[in-house]
N, CA, C and O atoms as a printed pandas DataFrame, in Angstrom:
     atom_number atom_name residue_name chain_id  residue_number  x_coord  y_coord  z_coord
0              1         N          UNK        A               1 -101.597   52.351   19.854
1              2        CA          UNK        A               1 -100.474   52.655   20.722
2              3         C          UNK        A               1  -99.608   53.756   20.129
3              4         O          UNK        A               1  -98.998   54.414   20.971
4              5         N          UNK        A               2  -99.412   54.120   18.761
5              6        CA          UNK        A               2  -98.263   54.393   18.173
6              7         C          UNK        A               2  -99.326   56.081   18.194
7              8         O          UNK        A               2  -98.720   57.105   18.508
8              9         N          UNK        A               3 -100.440   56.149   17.938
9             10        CA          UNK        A               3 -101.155   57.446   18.014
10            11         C          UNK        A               3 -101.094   57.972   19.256
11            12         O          UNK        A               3 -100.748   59.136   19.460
12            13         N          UNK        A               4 -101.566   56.799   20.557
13            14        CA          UNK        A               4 -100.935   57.809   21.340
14            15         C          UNK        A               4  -99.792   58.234   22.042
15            16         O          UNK        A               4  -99.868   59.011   22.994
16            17         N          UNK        A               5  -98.792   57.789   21.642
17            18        CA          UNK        A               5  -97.785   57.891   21.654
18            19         C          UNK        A               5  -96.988   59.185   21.052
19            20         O          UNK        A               5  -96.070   59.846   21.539
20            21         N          UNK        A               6  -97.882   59.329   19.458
21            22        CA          UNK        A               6  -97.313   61.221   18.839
22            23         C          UNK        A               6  -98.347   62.153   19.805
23            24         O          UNK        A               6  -98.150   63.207   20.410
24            25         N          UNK        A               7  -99.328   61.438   19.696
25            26        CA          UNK        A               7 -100.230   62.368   21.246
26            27         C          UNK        A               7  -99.760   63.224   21.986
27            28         O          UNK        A               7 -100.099   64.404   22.079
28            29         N          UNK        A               8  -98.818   62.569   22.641
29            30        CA          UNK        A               8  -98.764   62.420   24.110
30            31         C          UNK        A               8  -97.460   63.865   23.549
31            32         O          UNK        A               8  -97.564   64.995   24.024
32            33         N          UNK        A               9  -96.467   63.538   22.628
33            34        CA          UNK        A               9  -95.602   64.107   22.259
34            35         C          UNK        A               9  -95.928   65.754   21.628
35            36         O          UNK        A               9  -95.345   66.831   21.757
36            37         N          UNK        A              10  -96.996   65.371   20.999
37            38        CA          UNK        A              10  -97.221   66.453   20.939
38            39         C          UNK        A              10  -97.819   67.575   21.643
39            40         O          UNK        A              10  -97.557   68.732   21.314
40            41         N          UNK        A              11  -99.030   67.137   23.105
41            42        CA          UNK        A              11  -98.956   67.635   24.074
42            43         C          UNK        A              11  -98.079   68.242   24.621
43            44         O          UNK        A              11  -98.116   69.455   24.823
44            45         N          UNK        A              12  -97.102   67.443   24.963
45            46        CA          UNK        A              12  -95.330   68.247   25.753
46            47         C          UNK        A              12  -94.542   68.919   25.035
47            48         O          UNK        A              12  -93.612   69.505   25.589
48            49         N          UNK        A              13  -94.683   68.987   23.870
49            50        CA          UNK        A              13  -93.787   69.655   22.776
50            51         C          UNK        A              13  -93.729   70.957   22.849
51            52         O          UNK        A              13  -92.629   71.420   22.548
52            53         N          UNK        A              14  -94.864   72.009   23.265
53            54        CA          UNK        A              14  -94.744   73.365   23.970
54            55         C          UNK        A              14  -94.186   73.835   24.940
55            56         O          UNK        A              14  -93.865   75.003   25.159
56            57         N          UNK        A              15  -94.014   72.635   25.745
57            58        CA          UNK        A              15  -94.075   72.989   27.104
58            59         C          UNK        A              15  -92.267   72.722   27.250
59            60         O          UNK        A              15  -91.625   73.417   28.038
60            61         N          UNK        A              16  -91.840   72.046   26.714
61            62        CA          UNK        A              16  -90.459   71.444   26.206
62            63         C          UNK        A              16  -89.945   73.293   25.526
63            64         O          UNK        A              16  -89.209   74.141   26.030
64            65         N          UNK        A              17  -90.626   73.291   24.417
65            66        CA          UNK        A              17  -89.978   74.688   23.813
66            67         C          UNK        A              17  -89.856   76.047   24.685
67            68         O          UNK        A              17  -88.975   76.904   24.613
68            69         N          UNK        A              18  -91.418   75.986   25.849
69            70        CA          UNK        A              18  -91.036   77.030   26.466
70            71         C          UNK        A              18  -89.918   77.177   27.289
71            72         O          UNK        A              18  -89.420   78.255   27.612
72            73         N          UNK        A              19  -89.388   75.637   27.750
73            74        CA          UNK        A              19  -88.268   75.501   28.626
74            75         C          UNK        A              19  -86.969   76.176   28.330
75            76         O          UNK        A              19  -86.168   76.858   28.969
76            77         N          UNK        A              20  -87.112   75.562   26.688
77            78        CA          UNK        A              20  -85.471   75.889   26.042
78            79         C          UNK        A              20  -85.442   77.767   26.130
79            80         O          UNK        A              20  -84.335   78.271   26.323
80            81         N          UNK        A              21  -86.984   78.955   25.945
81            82        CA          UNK        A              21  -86.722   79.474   26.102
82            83         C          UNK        A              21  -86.663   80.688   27.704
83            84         O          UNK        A              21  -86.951   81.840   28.026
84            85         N          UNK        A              22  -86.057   79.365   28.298
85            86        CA          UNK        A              22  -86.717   80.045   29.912
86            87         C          UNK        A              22  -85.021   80.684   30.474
87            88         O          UNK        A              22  -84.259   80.175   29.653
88            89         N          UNK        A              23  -84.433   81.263   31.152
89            90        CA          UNK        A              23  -83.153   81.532   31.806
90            91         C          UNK        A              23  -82.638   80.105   32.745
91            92         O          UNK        A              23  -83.358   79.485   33.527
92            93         N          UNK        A              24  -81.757   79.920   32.543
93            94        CA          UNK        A              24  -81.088   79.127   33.552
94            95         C          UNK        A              24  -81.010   78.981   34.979
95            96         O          UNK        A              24  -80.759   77.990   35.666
96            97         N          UNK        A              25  -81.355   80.509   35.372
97            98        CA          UNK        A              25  -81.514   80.621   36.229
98            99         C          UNK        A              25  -82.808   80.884   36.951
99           100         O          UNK        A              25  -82.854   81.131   38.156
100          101         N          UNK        A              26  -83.660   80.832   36.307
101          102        CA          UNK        A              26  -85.205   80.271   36.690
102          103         C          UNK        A              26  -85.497   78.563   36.321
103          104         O          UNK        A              26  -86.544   77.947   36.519
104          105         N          UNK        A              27  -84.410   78.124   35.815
105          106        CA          UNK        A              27  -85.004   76.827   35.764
106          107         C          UNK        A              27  -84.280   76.205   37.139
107          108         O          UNK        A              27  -84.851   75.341   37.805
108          109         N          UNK        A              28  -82.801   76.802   37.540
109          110        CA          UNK        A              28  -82.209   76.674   38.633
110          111         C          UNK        A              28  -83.120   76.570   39.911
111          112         O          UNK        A              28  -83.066   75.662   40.740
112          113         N          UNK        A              29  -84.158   77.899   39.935
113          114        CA          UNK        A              29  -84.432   77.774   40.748
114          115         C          UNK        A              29  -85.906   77.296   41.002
115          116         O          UNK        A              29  -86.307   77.504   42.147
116          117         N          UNK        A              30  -86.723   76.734   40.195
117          118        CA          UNK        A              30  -87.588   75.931   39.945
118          119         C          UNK        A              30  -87.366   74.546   40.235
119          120         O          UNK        A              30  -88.229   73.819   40.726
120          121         N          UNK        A              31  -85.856   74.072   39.839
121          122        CA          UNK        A              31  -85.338   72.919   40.372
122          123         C          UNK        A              31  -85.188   72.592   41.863
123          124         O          UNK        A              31  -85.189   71.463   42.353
124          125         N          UNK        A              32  -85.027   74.067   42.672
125          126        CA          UNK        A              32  -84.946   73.857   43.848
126          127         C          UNK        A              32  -86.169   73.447   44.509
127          128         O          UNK        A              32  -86.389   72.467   45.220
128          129         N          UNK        A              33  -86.926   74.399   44.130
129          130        CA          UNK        A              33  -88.755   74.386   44.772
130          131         C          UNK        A              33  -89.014   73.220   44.300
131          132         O          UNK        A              33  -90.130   72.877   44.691
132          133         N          UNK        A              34  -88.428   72.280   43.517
133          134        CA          UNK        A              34  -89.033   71.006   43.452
134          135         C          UNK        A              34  -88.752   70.022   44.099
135          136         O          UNK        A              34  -89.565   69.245   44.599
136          137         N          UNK        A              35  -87.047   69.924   44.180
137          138        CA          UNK        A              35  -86.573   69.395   45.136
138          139         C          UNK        A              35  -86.813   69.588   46.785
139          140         O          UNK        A              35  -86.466   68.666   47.523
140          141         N          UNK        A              36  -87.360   70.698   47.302
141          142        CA          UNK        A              36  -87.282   71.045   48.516
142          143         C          UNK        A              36  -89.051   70.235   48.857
143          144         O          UNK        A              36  -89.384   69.758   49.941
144          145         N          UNK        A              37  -89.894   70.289   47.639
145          146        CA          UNK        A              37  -91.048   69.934   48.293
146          147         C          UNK        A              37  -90.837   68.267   48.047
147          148         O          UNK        A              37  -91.509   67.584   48.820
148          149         N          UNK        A              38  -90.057   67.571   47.147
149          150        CA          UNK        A              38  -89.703   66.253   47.036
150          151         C          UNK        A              38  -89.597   65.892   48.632
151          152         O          UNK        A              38  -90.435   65.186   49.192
152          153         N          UNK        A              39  -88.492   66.450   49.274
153          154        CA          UNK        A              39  -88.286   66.057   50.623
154          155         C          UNK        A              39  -89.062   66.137   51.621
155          156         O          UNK        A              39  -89.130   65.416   52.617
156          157         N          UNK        A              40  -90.144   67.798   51.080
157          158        CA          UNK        A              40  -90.766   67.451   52.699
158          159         C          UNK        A              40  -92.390   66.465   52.320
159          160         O          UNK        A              40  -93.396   66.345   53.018
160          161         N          UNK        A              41  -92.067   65.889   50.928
161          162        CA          UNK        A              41  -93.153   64.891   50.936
162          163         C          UNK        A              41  -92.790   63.650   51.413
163          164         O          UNK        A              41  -93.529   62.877   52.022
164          165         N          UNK        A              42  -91.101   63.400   50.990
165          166        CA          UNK        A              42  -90.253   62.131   51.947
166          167         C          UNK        A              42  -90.531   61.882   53.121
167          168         O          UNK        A              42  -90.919   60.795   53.549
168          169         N          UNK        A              43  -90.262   63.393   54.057
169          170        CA          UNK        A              43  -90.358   63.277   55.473
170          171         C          UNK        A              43  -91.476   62.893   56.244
171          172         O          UNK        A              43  -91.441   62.240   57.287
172          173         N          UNK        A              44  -93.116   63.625   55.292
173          174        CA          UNK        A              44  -93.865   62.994   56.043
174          175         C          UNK        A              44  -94.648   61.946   55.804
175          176         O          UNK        A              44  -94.558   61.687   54.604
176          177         N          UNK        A              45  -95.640   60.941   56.544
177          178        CA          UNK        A              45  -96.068   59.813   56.137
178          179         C          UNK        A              45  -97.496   59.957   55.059
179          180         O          UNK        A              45  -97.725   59.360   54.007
180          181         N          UNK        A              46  -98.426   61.131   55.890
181          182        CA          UNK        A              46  -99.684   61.212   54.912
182          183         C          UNK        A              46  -99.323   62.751   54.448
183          184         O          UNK        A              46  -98.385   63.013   53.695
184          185         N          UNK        A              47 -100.254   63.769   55.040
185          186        CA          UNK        A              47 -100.195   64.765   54.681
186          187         C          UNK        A              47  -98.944   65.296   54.898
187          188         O          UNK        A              47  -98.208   64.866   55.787
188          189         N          UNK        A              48  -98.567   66.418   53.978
189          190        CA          UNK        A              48  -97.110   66.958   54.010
190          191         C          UNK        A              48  -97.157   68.458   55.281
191          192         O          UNK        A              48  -97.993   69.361   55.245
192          193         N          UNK        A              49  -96.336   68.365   56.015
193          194        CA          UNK        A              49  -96.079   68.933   57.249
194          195         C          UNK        A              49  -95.017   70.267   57.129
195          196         O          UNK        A              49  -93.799   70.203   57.294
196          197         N          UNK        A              50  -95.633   71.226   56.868
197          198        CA          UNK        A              50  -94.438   72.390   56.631
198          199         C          UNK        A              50  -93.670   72.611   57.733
199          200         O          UNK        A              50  -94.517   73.036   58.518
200          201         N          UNK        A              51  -92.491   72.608   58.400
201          202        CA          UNK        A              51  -92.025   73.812   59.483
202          203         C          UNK        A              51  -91.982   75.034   58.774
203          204         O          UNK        A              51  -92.274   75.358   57.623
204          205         N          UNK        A              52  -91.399   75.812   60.075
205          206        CA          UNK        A              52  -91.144   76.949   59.811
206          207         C          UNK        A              52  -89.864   77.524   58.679
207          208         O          UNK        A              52  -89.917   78.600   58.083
208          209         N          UNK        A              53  -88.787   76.549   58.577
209          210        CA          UNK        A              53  -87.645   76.309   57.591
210          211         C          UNK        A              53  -88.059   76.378   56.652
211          212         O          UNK        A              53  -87.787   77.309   55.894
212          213         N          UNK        A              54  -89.140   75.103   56.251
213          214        CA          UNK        A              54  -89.686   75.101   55.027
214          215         C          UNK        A              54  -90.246   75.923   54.111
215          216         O          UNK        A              54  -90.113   76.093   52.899
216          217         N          UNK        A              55  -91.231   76.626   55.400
217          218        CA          UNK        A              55  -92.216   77.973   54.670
218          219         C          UNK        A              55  -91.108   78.740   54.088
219          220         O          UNK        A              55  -91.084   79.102   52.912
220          221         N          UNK        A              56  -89.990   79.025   55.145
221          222        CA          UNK        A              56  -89.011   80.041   54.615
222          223         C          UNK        A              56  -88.581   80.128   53.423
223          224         O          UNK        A              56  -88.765   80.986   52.560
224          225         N          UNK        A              57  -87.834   78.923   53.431
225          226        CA          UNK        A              57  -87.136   78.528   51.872
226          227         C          UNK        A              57  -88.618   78.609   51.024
227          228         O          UNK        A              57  -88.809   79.713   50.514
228          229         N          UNK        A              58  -89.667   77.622   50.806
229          230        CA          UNK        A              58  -90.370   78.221   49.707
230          231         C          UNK        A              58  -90.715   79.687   49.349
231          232         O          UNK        A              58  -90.936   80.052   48.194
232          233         N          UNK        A              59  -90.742   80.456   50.374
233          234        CA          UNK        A              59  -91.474   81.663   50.286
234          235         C          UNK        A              59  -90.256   82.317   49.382
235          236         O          UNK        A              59  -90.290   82.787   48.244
236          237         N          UNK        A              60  -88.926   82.136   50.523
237          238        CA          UNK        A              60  -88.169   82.833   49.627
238          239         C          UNK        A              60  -87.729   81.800   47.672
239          240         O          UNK        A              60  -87.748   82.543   46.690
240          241         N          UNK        A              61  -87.588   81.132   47.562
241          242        CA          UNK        A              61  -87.854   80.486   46.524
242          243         C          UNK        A              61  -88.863   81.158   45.009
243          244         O          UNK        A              61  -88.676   81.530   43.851
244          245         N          UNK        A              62  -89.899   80.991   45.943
245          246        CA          UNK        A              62  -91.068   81.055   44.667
246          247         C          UNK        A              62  -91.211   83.001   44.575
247          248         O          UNK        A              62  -91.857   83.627   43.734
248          249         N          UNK        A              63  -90.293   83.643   45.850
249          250        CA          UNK        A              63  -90.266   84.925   45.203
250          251         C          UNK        A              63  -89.387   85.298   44.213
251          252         O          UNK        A              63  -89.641   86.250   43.475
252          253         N          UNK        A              64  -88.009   84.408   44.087
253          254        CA          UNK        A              64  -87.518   84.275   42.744
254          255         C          UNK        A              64  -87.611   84.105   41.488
255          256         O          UNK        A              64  -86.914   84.422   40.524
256          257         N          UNK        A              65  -88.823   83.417   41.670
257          258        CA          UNK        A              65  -89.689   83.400   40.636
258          259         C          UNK        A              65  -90.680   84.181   39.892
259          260         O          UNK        A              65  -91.516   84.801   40.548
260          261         N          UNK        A              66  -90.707   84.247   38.406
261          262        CA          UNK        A              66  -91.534   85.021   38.030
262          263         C          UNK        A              66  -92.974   85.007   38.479
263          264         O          UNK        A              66  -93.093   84.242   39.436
264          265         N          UNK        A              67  -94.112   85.580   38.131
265          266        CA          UNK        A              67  -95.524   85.473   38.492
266          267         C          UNK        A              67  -96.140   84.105   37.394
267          268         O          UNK        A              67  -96.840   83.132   37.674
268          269         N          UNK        A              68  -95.506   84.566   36.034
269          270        CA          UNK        A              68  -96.037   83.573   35.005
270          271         C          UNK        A              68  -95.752   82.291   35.329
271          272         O          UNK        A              68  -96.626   81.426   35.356
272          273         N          UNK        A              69  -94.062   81.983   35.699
273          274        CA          UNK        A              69  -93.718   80.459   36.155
274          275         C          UNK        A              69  -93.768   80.048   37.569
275          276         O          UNK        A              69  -93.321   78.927   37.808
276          277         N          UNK        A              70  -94.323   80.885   38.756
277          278        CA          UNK        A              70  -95.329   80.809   39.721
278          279         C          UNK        A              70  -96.330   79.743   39.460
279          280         O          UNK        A              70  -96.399   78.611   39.939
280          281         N          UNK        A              71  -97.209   80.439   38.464
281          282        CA          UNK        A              71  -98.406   80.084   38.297
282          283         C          UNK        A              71  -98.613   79.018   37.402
283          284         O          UNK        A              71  -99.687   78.452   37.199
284          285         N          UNK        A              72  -97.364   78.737   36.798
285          286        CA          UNK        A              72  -97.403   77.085   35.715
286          287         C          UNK        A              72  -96.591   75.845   36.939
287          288         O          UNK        A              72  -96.457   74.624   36.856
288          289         N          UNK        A              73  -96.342   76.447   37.591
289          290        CA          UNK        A              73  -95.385   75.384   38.703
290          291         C          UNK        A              73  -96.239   74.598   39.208
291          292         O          UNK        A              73  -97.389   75.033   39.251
292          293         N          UNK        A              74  -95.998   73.288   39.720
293          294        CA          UNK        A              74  -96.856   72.274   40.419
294          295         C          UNK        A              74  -96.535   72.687   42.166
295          296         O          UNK        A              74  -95.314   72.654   42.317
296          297         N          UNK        A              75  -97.091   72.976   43.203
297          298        CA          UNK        A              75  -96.662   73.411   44.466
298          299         C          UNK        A              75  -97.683   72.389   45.191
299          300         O          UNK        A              75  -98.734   71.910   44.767
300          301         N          UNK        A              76  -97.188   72.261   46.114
301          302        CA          UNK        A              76  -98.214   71.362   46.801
302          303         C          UNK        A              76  -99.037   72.407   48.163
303          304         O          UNK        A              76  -99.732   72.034   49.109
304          305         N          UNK        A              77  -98.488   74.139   47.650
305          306        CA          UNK        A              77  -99.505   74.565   48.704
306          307         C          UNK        A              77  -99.971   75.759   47.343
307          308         O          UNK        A              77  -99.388   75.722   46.260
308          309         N          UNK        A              78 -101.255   76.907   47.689
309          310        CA          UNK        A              78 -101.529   77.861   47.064
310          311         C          UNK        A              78 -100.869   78.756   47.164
311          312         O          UNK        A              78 -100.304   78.990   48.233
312          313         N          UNK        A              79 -100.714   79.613   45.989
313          314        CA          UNK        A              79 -100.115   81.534   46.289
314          315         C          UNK        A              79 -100.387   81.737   47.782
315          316         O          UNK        A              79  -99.800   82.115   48.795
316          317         N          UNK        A              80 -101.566   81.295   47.392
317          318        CA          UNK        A              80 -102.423   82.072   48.800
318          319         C          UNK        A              80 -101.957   81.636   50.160
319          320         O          UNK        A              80 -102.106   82.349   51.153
320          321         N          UNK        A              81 -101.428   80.533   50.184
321          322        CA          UNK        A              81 -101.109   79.906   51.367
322          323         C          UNK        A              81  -99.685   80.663   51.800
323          324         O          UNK        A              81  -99.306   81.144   52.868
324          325         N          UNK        A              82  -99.089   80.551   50.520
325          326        CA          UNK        A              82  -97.602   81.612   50.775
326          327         C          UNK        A              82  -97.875   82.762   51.218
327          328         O          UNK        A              82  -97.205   83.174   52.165
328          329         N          UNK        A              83  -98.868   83.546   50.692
329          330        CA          UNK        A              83  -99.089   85.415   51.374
330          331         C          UNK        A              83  -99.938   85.149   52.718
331          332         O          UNK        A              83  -99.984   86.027   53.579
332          333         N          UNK        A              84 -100.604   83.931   52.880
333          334        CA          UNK        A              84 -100.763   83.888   54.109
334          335         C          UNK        A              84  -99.889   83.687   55.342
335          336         O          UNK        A              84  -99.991   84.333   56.385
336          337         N          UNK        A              85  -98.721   82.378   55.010
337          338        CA          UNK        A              85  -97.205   82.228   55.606
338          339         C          UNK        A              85  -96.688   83.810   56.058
339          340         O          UNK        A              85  -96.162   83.895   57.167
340          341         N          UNK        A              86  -96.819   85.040   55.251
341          342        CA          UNK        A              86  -96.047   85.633   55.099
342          343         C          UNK        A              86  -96.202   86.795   55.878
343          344         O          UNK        A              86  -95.258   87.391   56.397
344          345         N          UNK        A              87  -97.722   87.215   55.989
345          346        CA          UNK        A              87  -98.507   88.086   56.795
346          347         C          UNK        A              87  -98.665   87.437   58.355
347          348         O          UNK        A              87  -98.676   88.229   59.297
348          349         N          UNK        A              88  -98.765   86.258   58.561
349          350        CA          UNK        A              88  -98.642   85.650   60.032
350          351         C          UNK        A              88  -97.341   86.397   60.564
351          352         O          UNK        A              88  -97.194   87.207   61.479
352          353         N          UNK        A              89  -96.069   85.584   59.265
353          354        CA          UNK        A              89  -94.895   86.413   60.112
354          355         C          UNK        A              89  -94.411   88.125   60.165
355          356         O          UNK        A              89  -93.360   88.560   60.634
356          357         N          UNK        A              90  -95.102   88.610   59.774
357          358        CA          UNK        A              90  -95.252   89.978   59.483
358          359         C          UNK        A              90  -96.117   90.431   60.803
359          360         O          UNK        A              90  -95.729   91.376   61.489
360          361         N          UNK        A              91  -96.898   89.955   61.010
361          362        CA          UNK        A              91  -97.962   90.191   62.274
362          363         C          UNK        A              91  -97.059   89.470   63.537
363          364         O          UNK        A              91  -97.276   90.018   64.618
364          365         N          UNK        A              92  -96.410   88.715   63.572
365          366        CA          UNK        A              92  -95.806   88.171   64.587
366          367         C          UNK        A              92  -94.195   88.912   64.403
367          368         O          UNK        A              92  -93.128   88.710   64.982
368          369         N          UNK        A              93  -94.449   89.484   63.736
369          370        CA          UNK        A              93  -92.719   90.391   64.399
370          371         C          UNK        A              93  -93.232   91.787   64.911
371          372         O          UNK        A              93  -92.542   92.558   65.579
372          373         N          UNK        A              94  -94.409   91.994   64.552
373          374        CA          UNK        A              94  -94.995   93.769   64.833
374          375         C          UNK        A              94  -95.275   93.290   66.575
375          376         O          UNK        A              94  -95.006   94.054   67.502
376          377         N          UNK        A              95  -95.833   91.955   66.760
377          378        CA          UNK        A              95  -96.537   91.663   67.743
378          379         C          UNK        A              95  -95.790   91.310   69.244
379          380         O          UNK        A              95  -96.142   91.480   70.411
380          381         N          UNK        A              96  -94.354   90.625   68.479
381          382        CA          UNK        A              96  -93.449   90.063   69.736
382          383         C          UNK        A              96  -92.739   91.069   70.533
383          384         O          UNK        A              96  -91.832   91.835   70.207
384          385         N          UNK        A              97  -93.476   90.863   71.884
385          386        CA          UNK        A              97  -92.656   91.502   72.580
386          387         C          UNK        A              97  -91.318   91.856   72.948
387          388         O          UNK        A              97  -90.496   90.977   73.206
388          389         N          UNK        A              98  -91.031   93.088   72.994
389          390        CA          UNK        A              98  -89.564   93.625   73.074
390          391         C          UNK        A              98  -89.426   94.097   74.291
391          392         O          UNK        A              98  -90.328   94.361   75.086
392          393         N          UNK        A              99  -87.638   94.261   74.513
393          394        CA          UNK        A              99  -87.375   94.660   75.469
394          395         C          UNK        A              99  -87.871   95.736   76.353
395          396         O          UNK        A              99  -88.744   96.508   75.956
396          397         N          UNK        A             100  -87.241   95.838   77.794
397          398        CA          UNK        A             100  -87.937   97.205   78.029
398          399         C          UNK        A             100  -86.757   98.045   77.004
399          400         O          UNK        A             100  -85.841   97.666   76.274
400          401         N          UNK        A             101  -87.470   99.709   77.486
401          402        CA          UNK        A             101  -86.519  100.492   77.064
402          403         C          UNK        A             101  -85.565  101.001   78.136
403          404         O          UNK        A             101  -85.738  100.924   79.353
404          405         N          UNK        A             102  -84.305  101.648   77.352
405          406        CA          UNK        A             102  -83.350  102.006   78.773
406          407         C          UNK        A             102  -82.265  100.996   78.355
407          408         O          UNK        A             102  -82.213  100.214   77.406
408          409         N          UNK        A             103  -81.353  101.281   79.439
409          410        CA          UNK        A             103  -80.008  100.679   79.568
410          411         C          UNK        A             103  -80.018   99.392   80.578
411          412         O          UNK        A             103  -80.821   99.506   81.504
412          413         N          UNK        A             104  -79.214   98.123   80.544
413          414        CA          UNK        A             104  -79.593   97.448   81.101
414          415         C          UNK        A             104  -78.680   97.767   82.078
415          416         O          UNK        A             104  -77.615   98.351   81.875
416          417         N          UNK        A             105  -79.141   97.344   83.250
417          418        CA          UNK        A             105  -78.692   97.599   84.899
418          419         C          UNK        A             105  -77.030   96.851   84.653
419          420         O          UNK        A             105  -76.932   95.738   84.135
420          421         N          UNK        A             106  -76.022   97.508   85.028
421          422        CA          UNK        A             106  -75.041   97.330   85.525
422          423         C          UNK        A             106  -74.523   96.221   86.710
423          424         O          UNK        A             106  -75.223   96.376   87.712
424          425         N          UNK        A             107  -73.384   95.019   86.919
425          426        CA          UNK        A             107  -73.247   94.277   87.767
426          427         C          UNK        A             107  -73.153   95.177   89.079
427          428         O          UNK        A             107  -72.523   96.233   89.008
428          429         N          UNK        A             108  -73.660   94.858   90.078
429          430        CA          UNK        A             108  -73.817   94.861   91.430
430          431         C          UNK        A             108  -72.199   95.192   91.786
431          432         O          UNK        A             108  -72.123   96.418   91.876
432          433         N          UNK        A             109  -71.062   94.670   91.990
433          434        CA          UNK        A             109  -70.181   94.514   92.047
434          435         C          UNK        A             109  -69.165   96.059   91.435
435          436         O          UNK        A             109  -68.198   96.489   92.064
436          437         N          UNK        A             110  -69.691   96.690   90.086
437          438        CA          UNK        A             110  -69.511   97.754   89.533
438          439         C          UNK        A             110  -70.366   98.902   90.116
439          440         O          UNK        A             110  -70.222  100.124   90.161
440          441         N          UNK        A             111  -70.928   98.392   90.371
441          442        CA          UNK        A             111  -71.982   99.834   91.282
442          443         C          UNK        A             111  -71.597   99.918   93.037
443          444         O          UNK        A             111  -72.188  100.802   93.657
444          445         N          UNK        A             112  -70.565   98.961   93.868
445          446        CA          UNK        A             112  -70.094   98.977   94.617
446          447         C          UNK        A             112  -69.282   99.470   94.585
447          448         O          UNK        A             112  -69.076  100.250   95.516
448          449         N          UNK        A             113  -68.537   99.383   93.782
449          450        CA          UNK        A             113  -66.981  100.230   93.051
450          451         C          UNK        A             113  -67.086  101.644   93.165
451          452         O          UNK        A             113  -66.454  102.404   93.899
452          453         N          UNK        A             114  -67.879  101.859   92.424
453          454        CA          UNK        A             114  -68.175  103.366   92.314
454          455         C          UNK        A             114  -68.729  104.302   93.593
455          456         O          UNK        A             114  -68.510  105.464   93.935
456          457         N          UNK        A             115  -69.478  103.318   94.077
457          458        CA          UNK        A             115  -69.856  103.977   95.270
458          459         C          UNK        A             115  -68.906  104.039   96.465
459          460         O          UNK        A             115  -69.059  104.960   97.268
460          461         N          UNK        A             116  -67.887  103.090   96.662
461          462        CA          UNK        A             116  -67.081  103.388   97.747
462          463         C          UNK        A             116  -65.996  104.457   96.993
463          464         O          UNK        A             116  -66.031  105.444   97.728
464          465         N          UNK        A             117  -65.243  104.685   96.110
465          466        CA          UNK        A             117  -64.908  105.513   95.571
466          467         C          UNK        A             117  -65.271  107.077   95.407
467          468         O          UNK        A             117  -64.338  107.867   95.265
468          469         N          UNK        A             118  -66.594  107.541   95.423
469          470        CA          UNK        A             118  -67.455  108.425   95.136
470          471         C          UNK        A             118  -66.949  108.974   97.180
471          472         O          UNK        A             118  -66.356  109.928   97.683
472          473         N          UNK        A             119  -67.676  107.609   97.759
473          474        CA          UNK        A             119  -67.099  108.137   99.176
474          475         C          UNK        A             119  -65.702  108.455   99.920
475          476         O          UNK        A             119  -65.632  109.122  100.952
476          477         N          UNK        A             120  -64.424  107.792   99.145
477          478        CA          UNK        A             120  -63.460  107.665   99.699
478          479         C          UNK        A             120  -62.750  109.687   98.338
479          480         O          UNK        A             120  -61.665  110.257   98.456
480          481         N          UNK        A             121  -63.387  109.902   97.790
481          482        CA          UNK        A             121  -63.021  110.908   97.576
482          483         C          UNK        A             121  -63.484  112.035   97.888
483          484         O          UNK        A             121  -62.864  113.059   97.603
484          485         N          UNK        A             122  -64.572  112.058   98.484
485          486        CA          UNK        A             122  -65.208  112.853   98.934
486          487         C          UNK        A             122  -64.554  113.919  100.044
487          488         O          UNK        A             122  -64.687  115.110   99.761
488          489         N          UNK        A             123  -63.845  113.578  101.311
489          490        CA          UNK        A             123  -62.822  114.129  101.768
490          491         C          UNK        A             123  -61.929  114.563  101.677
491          492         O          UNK        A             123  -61.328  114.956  102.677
């Protein structure tokens, strides 16, 4: 018991030191991406169910992040799944239809205006 016990300690003992030398503010935000996938494993019953919120915040999240502590992080989706998230919405803003072009038509009521006016000066 007591062997594996320095074992176990000494396993984590790197991983502990790399912490102490990590920024605060990557551990800040490592804390978040952990917490945010804590919840949406709460919310669902089997498999975990992204919305669209979710993707957001991780995407933007794990771009705060370095590439190195990216890639040591526990995520419950791939890189890959994120640059895939990311190119859908990239393809779906090139794709959604927009307005026409032009000015939009004026109330009915304002274009009556003008027109009896246009006539009553005319004489």
């Amino acid at each position: 018991m007591t062997f594996r016990l320095v074992y176990r300690f000494g396993c984590l003992l790197p991983g502990w030191l790399r912490l102490l030398a990590r920024s605060s503010a990557a551990k800040d935000v490592e804390i978040l991406v952990l917490w945010h996938q804590l919840a949406i494993l709460q919310r669902s019953s089997r498999k975990p169910v992204f919305t669209g919120g979710d993707r957001a915040v991780l995407a933007a999240l794990l771009r705060l992040l370095g590439k190195r502590h990216r890639s040591a992080l526990k995520l419950l989706v791939t890189p890959r799944t994120v640059l895939r998230w990311h190119a859908r919405l990239v393809a779906k803003k090139w794709t959604y239809p927009h307005r026409c072009p032009g000015r939009p038509p004026k109330p009915e009521a304002l274009r009556a205006l003008v027109l009896r006016l246009a006539r009553e000066n005319d004489g």
